[in-house]
C-alpha positions as CSV (number, residue, x, y, z in Angstrom):
1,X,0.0,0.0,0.0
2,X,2.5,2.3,0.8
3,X,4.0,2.1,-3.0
4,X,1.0,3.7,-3.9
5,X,0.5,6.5,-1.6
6,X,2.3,9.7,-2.3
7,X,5.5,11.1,0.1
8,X,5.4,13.5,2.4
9,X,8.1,15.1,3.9
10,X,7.5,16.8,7.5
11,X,10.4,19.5,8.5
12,X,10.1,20.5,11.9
13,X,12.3,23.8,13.0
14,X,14.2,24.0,15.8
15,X,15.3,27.1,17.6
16,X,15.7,26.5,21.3
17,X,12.0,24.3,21.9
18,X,13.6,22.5,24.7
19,X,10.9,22.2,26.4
20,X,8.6,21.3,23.4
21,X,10.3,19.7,20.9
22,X,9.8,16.2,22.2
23,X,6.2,16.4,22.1
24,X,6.6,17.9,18.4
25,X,8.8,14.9,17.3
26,X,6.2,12.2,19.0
27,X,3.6,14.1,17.3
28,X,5.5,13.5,13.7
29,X,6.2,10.0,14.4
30,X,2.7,8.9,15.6
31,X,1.2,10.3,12.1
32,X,-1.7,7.4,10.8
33,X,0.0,8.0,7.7
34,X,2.6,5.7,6.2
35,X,4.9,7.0,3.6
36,X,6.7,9.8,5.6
37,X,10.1,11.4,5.1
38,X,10.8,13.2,8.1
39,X,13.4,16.2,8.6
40,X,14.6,18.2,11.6
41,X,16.9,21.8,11.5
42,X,17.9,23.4,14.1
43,X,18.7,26.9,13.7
44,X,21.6,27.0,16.4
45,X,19.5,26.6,19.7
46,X,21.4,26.8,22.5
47,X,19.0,25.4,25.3
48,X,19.8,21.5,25.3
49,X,17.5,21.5,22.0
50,X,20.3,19.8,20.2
51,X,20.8,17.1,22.6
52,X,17.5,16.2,23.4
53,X,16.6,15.3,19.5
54,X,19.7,13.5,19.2
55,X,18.9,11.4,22.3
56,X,15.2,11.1,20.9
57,X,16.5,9.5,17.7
58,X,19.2,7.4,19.2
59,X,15.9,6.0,21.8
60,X,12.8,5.7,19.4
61,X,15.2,4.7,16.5
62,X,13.4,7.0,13.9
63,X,14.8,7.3,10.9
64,X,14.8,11.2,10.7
65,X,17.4,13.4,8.6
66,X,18.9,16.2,11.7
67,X,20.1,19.2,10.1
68,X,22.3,20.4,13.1
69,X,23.3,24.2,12.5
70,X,26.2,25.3,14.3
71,X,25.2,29.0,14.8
72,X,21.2,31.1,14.2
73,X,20.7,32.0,10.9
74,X,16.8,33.0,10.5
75,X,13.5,31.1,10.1
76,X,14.0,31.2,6.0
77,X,17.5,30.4,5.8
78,X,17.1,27.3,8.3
79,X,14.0,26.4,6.1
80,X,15.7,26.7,3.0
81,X,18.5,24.3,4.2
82,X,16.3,21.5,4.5
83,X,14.9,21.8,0.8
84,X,17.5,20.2,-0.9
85,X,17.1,17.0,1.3
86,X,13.1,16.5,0.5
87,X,12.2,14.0,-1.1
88,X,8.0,14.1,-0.9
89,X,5.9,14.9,-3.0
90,X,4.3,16.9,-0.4
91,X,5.6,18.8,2.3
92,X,4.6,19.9,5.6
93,X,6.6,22.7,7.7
94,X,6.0,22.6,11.6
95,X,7.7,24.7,14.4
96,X,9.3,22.4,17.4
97,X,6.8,24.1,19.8
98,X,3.7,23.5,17.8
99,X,1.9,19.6,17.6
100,X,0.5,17.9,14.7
101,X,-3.2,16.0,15.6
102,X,-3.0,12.5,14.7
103,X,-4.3,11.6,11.2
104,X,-3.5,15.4,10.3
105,X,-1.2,13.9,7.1
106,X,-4.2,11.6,6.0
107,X,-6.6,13.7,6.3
108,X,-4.7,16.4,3.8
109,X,-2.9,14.0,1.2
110,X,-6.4,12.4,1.0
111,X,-8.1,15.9,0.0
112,X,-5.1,16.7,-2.2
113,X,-5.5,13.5,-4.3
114,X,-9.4,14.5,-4.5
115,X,-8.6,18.1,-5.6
116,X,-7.2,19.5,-9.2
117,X,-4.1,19.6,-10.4
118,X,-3.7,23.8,-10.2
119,X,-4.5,23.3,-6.0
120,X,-0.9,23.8,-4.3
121,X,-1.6,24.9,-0.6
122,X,-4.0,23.4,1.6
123,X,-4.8,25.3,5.0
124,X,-7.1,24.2,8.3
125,X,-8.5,24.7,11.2
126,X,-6.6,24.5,14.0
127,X,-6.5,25.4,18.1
128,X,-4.3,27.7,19.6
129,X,-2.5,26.6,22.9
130,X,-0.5,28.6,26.1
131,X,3.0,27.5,26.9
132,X,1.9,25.1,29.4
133,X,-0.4,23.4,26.5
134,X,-4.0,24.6,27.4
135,X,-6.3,25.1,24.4
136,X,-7.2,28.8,24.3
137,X,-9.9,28.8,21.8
138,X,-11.4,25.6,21.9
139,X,-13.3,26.6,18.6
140,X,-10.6,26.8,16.6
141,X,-9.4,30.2,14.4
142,X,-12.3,29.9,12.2
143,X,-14.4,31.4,15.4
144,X,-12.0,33.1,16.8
145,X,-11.5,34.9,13.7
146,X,-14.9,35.3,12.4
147,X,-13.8,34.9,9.2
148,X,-15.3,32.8,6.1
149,X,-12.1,30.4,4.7
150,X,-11.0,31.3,1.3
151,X,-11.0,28.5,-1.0
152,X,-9.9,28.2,-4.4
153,X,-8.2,31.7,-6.3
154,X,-6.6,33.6,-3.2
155,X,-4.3,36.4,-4.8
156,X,-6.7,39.2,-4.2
157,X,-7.2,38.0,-0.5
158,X,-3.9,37.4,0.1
159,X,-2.6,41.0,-0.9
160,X,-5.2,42.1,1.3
161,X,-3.7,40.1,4.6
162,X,-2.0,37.1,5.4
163,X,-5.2,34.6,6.1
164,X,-3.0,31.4,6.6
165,X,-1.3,30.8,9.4
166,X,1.5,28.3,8.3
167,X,1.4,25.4,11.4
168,X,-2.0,24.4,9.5
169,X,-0.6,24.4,5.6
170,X,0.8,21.3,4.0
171,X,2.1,22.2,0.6
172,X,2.9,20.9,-3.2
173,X,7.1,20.4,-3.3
174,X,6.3,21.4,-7.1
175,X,4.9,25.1,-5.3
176,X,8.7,25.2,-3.3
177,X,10.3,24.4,-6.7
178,X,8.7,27.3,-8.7
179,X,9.2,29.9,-5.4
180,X,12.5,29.0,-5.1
181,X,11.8,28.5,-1.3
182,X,11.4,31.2,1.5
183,X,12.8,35.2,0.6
184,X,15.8,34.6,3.0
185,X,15.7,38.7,3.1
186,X,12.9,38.5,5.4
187,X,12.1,38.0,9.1
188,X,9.2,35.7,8.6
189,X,8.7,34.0,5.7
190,X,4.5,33.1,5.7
191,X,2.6,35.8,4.1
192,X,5.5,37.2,1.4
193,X,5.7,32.7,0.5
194,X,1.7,32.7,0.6
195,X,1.6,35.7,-1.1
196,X,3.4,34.7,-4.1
197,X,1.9,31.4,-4.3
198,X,-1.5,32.9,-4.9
199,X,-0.3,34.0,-8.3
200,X,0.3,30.7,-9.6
201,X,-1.4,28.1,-7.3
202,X,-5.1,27.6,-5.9
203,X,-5.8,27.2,-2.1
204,X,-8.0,24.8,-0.2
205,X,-9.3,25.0,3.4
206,X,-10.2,22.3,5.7
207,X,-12.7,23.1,8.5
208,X,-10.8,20.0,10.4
209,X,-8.0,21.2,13.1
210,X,-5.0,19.7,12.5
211,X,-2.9,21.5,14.4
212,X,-2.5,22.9,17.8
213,X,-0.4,26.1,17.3
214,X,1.4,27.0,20.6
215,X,1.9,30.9,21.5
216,X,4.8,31.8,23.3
217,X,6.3,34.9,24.5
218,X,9.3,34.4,23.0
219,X,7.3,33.1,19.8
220,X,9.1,35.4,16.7
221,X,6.0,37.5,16.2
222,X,5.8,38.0,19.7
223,X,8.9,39.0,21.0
224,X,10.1,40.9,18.2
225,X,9.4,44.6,17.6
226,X,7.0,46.6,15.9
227,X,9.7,48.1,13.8
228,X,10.7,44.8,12.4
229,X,7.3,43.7,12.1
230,X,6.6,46.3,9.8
231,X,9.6,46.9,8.3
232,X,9.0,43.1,7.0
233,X,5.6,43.8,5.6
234,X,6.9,46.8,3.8
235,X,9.1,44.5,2.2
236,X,6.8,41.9,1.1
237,X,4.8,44.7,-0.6
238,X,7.8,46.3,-1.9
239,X,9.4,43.4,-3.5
240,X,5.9,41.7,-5.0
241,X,4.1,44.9,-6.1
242,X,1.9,44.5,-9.0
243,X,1.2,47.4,-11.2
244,X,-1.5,45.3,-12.9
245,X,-5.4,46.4,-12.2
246,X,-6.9,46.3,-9.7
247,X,-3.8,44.9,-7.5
248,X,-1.8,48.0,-7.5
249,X,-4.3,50.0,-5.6
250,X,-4.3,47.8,-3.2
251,X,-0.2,46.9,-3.0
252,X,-0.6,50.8,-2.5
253,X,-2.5,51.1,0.5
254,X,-0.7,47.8,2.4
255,X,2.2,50.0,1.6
256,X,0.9,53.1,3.1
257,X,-0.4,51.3,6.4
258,X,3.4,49.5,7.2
259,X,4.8,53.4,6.2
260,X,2.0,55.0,8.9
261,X,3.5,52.5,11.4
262,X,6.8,52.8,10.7
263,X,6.9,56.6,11.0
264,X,4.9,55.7,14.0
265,X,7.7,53.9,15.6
266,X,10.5,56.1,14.8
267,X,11.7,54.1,12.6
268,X,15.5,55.7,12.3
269,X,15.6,54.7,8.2
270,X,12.3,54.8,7.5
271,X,13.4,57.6,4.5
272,X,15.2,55.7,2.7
273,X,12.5,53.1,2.6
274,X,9.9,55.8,2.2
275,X,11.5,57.0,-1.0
276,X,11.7,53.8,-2.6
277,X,8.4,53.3,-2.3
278,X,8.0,56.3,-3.7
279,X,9.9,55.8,-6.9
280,X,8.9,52.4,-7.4
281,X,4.8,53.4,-7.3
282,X,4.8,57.2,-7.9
283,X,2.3,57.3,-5.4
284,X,1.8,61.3,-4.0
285,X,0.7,60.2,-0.9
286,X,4.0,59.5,0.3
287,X,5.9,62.7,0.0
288,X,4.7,63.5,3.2
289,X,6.0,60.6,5.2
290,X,9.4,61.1,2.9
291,X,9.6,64.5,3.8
292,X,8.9,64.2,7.8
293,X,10.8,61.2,8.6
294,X,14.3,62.9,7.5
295,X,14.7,64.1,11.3
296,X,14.4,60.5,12.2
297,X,17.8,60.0,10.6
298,X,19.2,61.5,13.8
299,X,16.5,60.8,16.3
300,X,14.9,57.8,14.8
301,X,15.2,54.4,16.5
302,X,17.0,51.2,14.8
């Protein structure tokens, strides 16, 4: 049976989940599934991270491909590194602090094979959890949200915000072969990949959780600044404008929000990227910002 179902690789990243990554790995390796590749990379932790997946392989005997990185190099470039190494036709990326529900891998290869050929992403449901593992919103994002699930085209949507949250997406390898990966200029890599996937490939949304998405205080989002956070976004509108109808206007005002907020924050460059968003779109309404955040230069924060 297994000859005839497709591969999927599973690539959990690692940056210091010591106190998390062993339920991650047990939640890989106890998939209903049974043609899985599986793939760890640590991005440098220096917890006991390292150790602890080591010992977990050398006990349960998985066969598992451990991408050990030496020193941090950023979400992308850690997620990158595992590309050349999968093998599935599918593949799933999953943080060492989040937890795949069993039969999650079943459940989505099984819609995939049911599904045209132009679907590349499919997304889900999926509960949010503390640090100590306590479901926070035991009816999943869809409620929590109050949002319908886009299905199908996504490009418009996706310009518009970043509507999936990656823990629940299982994706096409043929979708990481056209992208060329994860922008390894950015922060985080889930709405500029998502983003650019909408031109090309279709989305499909499961209402079944498949995931239980752990937020930390050290999670990426969470502990890192509004500066970078926007500073990112600008740049995933920057680099993927479209000057086609009816996306520019829209590329326009996403730009103009992440501009608002960095001038907000002090941003201490924010004129040079002000101005080439400026050039690039010709847009009028940003002289202003270009003209009031030169003082920033010298009393702007990093």
């Amino acid at each position: 049976m297994i000859d005839h179902l497709p591969l999927v690789t599973i690539v959990a990243a690692c940056f210091n989940h010591k106190d998390y990554v062993l339920q991650t790995l047990d939640s890989m390796r106890s998939q209903t599934y049974p043609n899985l590749q599986f793939i760890i990379t640590d991005d440098g932790s220096k917890d006991g991270s390292k150790e602890i997946i080591q010992n977990w392989i050398d006990e349960t005997g998985t066969d598992i491909l451990f991408l050990n990185h030496p020193v941090n190099q950023g979400v992308c470039k850690n997620m990158n590194s595992s590309l050349p190494h999968v093998k599935g036709e599918y593949v799933k990326f999953i943080s060492c602090d989040d937890v795949l529900l069993e039969g999650a891998i079943r459940l989505m290869v099984t819609t995939f094979l049911s599904l045209p050929p132009d679907y590349g992403i499919i997304y889900s449901d999926m509960f949010r959890i503390n640090q100590a593992g306590e479901i926070d919103d035991k009816g999943g994002q869809v409620v929590k949200r109050k949002v319908f699930p886009i299905k199908g085209s996504a490009y418009m949507e996706m310009i518009e915000r970043p509507f999936v949250t990656a823990p629940s997406a299982i994706v096409k390898k043929i979708v990481l072969d056209e992208l060329n990966g994860f922008d390894e200029s950015l922060v985080y890599e889930d709405h500029d990949f998502y983003l650019r996937a909408s031109k090309k490939f279709k989305f499909h949304f499961l209402p079944e959780k498949t995931v239980m998405y752990r937020i930390l205080s050290t999670s990426l989002i969470n502990s890192s600044s509004g500066i970078t956070y926007h500073k990112n976004q600008f740049y995933v509108y920057l680099n993927n404008y479209d000057k086609r109808e009816p996306f520019r206007k829209i590329f326009k005002k996403r730009l103009l929000f992440c501009i608002k907020n960095l001038y907000k924050h002090k941003y201490k460059y924010s004129l040079f990227l002000f101005a080439k968003a400026l050039l690039l779109t010709r847009e009028k309404s940003y002289i202003k910002y270009v003209a009031a955040s030169v003082p920033l230069i010298f009393t702007g924060k990093k």
